[in-house]
C-alpha positions as CSV (number, residue, x, y, z in Angstrom):
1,X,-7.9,51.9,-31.7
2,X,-7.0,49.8,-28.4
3,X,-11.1,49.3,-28.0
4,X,-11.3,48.6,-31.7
5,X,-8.7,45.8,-31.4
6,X,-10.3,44.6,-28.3
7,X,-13.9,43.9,-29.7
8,X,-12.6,42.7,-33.0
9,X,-10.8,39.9,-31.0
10,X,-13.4,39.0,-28.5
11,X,-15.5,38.7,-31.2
12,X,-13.9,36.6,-33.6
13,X,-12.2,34.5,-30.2
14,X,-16.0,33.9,-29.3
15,X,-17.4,33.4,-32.9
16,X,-15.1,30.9,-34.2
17,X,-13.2,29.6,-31.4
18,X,-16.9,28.6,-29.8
19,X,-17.9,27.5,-32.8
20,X,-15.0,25.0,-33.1
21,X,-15.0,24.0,-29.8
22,X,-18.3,22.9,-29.8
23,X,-17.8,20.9,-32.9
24,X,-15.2,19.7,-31.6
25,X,-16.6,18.2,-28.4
26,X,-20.0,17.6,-29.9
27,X,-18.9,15.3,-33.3
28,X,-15.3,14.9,-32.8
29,X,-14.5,17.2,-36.1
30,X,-12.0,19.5,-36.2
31,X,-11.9,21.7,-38.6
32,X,-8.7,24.3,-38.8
33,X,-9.8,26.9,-40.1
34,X,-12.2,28.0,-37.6
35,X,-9.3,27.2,-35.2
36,X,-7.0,29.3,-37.2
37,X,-9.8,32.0,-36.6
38,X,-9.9,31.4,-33.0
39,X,-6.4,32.0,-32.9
40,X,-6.2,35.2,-34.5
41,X,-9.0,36.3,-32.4
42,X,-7.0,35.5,-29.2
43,X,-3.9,37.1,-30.9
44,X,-5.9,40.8,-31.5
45,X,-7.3,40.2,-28.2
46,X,-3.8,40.1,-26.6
47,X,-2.7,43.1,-28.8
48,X,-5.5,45.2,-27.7
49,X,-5.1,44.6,-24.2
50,X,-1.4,45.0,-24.5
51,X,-1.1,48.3,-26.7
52,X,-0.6,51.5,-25.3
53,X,-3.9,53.9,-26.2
54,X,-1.9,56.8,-28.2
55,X,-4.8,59.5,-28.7
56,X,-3.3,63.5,-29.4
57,X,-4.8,66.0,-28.1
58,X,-6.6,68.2,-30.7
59,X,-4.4,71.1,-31.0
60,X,-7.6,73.1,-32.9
61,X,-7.3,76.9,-32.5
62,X,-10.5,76.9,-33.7
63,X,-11.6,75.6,-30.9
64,X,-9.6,77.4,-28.0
């Protein structure tokens, strides 16, 4: 799950935050929803790094 969370908020950090900042700098727009989805992507980011990996150990006796 942590590498899940990870990916998902590079991706969306790179997708729309890049995407807005290069609006941004380029014609001067601003548009908030692709910053709103820049945030969130920074948010998962910091949750993914920040959250403890919590994987059981299979306890199969099929497999013992």
């Amino acid at each position: 799950m942590k590498y899940w969370l990870t990916s998902l908020g590079t991706s969306m950090a790179i997708i729309f935050g890049g995407g807005d900042l290069i609006r941004f700098v380029r014609d001067s727009d601003f548009y908030i929803a692709e910053f709103i989805g820049g945030i969130i992507g920074i948010i998962i980011l910091i949750i993914g790094k920040f959250s403890k990996g919590t994987t059981k150990p299979d306890n199969n006796s099929l497999l013992k």
